[in-house]
N, C-alpha and C positions, 0 to 999 in steps of 0.2 A: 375269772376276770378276763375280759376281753382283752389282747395285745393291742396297745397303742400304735395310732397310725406312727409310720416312720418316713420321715423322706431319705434319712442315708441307712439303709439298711446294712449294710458292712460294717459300720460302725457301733451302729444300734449289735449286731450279734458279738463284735469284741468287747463289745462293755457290757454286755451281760455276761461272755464268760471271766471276764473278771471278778464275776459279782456284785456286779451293781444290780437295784432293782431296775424291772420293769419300766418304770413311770421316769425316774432317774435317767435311764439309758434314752429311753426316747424323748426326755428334753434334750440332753445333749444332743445327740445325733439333728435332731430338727431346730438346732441353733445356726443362723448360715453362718457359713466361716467358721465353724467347731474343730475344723480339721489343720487349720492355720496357727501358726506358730504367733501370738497377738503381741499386745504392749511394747510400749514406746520408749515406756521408762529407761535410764541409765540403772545400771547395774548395781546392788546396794553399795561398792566400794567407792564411787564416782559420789555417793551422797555424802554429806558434809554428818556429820554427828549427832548436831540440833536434829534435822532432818530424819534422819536414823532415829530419833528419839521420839519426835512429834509422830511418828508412824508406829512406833509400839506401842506408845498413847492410847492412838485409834484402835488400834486391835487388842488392846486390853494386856499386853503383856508386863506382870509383874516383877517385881526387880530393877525394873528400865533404868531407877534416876544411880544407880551405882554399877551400871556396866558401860565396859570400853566401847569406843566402836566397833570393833571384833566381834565382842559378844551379843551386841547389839547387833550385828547383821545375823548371824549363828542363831539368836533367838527368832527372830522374824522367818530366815528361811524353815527354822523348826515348827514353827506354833500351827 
């Protein structure tokens, strides 16, 4: 298999020795702005509960309707 074109190649060689694949490595790398710290978001403590809740919803995390806020942020940065 031929190596993917790369635009950030410094990047593209630290996430293959990471272990990432190939194909992997050079999406990332040839995302603009991959290397930028992103999101806008407030922080999960700044979110209200409900909030915290509606967003394990979405990412399918089980247990949700009988955990604290706590556990609820602990889950979400785990999952």
């Amino acid at each position: 298999m031929d190596i993917p074109s790369v635009k950030n190649e410094n990047q593209y060689e630290a996430l293959r020795d990471k272990g990432y694949s190939k194909e992997k490595s050079a999406r990332i790398a040839n995302t603009p702005n991959s290397g930028k710290k992103g999101g806008k978001s407030k922080p999960y403590e700044e979110w209200t509960k409900e909030q915290l809740y509606e967003q394990a919803k979405s990412v399918g995390i089980d247990g949700r309707s009988t955990m604290d806020k706590a556990e609820l942020i602990h889950a979400l940065r785990n999952n």
